[in-house]
NUMI-336518 format. One record per residue (C-alpha): residue number from 1; x, y, z. Coordinates in Angstrom, 3 decimals. Each point is the difference from the previous one (the first is absolute). Last residue first. Layout:
N
{NUM; {X; Y; Z}}
...
***
This chain:
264
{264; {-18.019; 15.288; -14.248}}
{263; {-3.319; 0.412; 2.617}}
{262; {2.510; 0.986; 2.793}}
{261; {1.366; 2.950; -1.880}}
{260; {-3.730; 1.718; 0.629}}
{259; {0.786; -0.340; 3.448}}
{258; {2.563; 1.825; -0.548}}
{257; {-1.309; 3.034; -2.125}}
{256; {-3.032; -0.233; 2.864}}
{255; {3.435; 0.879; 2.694}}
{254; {0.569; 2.860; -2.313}}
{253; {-2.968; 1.169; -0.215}}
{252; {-0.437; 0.235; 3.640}}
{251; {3.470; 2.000; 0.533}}
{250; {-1.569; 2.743; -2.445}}
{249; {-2.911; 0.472; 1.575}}
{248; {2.012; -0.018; 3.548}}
{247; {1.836; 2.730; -1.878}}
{246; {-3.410; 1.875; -0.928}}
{245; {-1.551; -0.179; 3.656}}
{244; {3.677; 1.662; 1.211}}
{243; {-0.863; 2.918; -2.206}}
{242; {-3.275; 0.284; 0.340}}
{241; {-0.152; 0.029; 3.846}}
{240; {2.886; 2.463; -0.057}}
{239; {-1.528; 2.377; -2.292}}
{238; {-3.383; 0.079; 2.568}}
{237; {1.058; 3.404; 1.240}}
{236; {-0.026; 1.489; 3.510}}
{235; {4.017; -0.319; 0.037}}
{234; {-0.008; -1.406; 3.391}}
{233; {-3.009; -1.806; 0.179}}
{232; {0.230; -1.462; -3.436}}
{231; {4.041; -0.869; 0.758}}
{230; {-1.173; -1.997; 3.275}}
{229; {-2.161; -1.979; -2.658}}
{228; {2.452; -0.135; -2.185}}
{227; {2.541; -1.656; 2.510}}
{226; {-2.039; -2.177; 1.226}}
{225; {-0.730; -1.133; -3.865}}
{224; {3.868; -0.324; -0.619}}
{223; {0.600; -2.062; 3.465}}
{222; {-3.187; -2.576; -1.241}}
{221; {2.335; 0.295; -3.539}}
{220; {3.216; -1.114; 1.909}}
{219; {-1.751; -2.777; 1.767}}
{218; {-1.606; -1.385; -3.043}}
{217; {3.545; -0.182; -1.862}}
{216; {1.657; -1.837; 2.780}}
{215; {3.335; 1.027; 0.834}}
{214; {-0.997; 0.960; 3.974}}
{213; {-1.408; -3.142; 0.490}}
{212; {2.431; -2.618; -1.033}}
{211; {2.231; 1.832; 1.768}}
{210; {-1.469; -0.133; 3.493}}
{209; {-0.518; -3.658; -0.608}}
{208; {3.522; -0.414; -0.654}}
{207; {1.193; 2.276; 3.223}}
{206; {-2.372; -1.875; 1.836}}
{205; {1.148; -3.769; -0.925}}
{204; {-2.536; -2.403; -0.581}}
{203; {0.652; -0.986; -3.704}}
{202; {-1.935; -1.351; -2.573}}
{201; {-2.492; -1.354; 2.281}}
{200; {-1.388; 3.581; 0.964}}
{199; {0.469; 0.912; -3.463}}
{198; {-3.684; 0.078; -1.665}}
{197; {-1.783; 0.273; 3.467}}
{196; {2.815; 2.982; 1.216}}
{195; {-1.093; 1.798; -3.563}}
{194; {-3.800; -0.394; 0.372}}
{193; {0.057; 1.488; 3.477}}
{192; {2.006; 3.010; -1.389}}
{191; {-1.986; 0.239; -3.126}}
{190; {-3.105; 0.431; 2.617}}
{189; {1.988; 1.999; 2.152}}
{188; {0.601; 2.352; -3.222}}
{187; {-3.437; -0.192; -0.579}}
{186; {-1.722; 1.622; 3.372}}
{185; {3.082; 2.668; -0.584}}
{184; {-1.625; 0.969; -2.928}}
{183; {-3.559; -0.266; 1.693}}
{182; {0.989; 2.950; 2.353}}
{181; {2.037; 2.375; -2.295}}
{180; {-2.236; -0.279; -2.676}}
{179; {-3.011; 0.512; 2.424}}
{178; {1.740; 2.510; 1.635}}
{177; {0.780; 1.835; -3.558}}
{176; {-3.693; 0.498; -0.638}}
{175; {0.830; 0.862; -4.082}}
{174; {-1.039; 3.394; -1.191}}
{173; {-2.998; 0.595; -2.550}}
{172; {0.521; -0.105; -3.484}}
{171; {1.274; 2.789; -2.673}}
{170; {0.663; -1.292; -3.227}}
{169; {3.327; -0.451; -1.647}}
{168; {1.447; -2.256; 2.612}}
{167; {-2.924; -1.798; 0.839}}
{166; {-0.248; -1.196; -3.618}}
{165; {3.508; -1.227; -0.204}}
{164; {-0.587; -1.940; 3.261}}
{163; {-3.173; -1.525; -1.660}}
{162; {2.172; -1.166; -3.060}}
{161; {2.097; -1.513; 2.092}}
{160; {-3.082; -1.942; 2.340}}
{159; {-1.321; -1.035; -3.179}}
{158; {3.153; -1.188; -1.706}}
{157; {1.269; -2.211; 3.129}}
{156; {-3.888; -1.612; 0.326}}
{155; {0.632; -0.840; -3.950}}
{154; {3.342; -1.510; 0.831}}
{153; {-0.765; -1.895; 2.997}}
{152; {-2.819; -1.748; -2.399}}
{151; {2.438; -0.754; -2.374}}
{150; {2.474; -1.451; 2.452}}
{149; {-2.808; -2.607; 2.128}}
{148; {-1.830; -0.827; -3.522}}
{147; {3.278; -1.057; -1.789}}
{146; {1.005; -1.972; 3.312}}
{145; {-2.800; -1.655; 0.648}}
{144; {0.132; -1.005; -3.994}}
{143; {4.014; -1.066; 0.761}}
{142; {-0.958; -2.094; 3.022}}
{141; {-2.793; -1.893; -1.665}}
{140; {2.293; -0.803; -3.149}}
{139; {2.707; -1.342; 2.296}}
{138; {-2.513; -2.342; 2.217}}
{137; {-0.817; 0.581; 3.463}}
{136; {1.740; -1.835; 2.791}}
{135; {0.459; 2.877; 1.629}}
{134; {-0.329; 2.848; -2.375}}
{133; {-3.377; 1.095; 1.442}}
{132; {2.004; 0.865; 3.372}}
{131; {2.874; 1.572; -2.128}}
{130; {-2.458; 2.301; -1.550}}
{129; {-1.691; 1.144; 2.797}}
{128; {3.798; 1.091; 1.658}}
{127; {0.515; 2.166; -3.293}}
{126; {-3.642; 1.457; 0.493}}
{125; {-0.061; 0.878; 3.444}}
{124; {3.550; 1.479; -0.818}}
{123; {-1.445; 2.025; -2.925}}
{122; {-3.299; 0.741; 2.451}}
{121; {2.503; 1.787; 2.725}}
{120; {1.029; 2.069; -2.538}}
{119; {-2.687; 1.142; -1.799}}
{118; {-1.191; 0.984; 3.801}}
{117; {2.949; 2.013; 0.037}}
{116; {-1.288; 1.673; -3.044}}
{115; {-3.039; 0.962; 1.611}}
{114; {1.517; 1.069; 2.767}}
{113; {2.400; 2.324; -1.366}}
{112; {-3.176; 1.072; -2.234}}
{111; {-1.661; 1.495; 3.276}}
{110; {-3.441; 1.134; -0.280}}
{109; {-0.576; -0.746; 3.784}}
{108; {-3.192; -1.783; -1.275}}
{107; {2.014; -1.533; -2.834}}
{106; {3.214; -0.858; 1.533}}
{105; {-2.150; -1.280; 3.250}}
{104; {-1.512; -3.101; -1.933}}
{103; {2.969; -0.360; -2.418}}
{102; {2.106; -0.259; 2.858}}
{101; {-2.414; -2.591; 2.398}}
{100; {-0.591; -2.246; -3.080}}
{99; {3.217; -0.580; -1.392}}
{98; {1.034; -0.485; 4.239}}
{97; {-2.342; -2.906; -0.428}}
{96; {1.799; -1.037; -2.786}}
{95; {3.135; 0.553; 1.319}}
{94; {-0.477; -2.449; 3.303}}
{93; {-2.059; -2.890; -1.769}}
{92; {2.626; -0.232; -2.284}}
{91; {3.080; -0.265; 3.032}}
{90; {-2.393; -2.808; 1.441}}
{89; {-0.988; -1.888; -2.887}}
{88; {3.798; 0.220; -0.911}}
{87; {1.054; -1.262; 3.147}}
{86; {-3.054; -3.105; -0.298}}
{85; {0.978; -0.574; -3.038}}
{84; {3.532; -0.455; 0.604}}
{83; {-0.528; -2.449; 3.436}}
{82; {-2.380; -2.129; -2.057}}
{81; {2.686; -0.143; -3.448}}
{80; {2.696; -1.485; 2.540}}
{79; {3.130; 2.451; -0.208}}
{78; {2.878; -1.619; -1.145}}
{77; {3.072; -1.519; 1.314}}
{76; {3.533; 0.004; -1.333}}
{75; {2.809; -2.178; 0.866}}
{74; {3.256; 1.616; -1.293}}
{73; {2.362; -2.058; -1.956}}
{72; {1.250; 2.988; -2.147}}
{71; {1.039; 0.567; -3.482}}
{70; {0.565; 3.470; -0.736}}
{69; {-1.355; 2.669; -2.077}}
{68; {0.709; 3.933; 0.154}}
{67; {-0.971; 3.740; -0.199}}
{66; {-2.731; -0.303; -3.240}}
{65; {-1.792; 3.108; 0.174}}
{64; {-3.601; 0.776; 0.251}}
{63; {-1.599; 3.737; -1.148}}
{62; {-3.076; -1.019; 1.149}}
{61; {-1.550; 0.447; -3.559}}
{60; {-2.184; -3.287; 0.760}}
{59; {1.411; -1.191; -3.214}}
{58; {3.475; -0.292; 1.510}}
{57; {-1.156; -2.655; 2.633}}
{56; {-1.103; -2.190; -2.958}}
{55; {3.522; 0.153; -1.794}}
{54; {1.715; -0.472; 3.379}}
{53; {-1.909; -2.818; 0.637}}
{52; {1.028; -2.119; -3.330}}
{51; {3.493; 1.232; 0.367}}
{50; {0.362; -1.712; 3.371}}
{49; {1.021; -3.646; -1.397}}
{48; {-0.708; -2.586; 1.257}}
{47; {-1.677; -0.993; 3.869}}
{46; {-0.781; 2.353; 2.020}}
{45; {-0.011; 2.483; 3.433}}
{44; {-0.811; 3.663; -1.078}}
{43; {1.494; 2.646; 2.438}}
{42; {-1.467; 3.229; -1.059}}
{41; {1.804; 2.991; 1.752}}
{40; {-1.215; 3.648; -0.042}}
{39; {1.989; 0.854; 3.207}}
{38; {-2.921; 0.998; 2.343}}
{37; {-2.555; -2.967; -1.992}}
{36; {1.958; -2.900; 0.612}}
{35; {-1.688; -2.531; -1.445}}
{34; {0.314; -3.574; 0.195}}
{33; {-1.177; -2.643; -3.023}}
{32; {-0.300; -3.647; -0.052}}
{31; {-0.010; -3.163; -2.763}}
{30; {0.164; 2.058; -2.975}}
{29; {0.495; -2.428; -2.846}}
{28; {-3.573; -1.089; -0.910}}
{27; {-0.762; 4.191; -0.589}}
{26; {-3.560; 0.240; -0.389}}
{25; {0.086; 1.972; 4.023}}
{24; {2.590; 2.697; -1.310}}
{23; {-1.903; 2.722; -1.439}}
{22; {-2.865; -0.390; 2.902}}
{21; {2.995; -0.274; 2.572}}
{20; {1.719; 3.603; -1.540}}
{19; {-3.798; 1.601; 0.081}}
{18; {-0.217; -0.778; 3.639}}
{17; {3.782; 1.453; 0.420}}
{16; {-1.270; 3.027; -1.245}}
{15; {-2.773; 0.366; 1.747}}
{14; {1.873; -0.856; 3.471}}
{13; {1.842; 3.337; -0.336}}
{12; {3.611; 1.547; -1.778}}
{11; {0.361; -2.190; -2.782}}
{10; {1.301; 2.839; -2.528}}
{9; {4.088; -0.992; 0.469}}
{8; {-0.294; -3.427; -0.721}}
{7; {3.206; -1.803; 0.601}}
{6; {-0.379; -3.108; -0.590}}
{5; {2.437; -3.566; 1.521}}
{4; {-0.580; -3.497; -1.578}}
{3; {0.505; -2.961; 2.270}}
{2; {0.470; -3.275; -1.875}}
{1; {-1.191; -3.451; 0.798}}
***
């Protein structure tokens, strides 16, 4: 068996690394995979060649590199499929109820930072959806789920930019920055919760866990929409709402771009 070393320097939260196992899980010759999601490090455990994986990792648009392949008589264990569905039942249970509770209070506080953030937390629902139907589902079923899941995060990524460029050339009413403030930092103990469940048998060291935390992607745009909100009340203008609503726009197209990679 062979031990095959990535560096992928764009996996930087659980989703990604859910999207990595749906990519992989056809694969014969992968017998085991370990993340380490602080130092962007894909250990793949196999048997062959590692050519074949690195060609399917780099259509995920990770930017993966190749760092090293060894053999190795190391005894790896996997996950039984009970204990992973029931983790990713729990961690998709989590965002899309938190989905539910930022789109809620993004449109009666009138905040597109929440809104967006929402967009967020549904891509992940959606990317940890997808590997529960995958299990022990067929190729062809996984890539249609797939096609729906990223063209539908598309379209709900358009409307919500094309409604940020509307707000900014009309004139709408201010954003409650409290509630931004308040249910944003509802959501980024969510993602923090969801984080520790994903890694917590990964590793159980605190400076590990700490860092596996503080370089996720959904913690950093929870921070941004804090920070908006305390911006609105400060600056007495909805700009900052916009502006941070239309980068989490952005960053939820992207992750529907791949998904959309998983259907190839």
């Amino acid at each position: 068996m062979n031990k095959t070393i990535f560096n992928i320097t764009k996996m930087d939260c659980p989703s990604e690394e859910q999207l990595i196992r749906m990519k992989l899980q056809d694969f014969d010759m992968v017998k085991s995979l370990e993340f380490d999601i602080p130092s962007r490090k894909l250990n793949v455990y196999h048997s062959g060649n590692p050519e074949p994986i690195f060609s399917a990792l780099e259509t995920l648009n990770l930017n993966t590199t190749l760092i090293s392949t060894e053999e190795t008589n190391a005894v790896v264990e996997t996950d039984t499929s009970n204990s992973q569905r029931k983790l990713l039942w729990t961690v998709l249970i989590i965002n899309f109820v938190f989905f539910g509770l930022e789109m809620l209070f993004g449109i009666f506080s009138n905040s597109m930072g929440l809104v967006a953030d929402s967009l967020d937390m549904l891509a992940d629902s959606i990317v940890y959806a997808l590997a529960l139907f995958a299990v022990g589902g067929t190729i062809a079923r996984k890539n249609n789920i797939a096609k729906f899941a990223g063209y539908f995060q598309i379209l709900l990524a358009v409307i919500g930019f094309v409604e940020v460029i509307r707000r900014f050339i009309g004139i709408e009413a201010m954003p409650d920055f409290k509630t931004m403030i308040i249910v944003s930092v509802l959501a980024l103990i969510a993602n923090v919760l969801c984080l520790y469940l994903l890694q917590k048998n990964k590793s159980k060291e605190a400076h590990m866990q700490a860092s596996m935390i503080f370089t996720s992607n959904d913690v950093i745009i929870n921070s941004g929409v804090i920070i908006a909100g305390l911006l609105v009340n400060w600056l007495n203008s909805s700009y900052p709402d916009l502006i941070i609503g239309a980068i989490v726009f952005v960053i939820v197209a992207r992750g529907a771009y791949r998904i959309l990679k998983l259907a190839k």
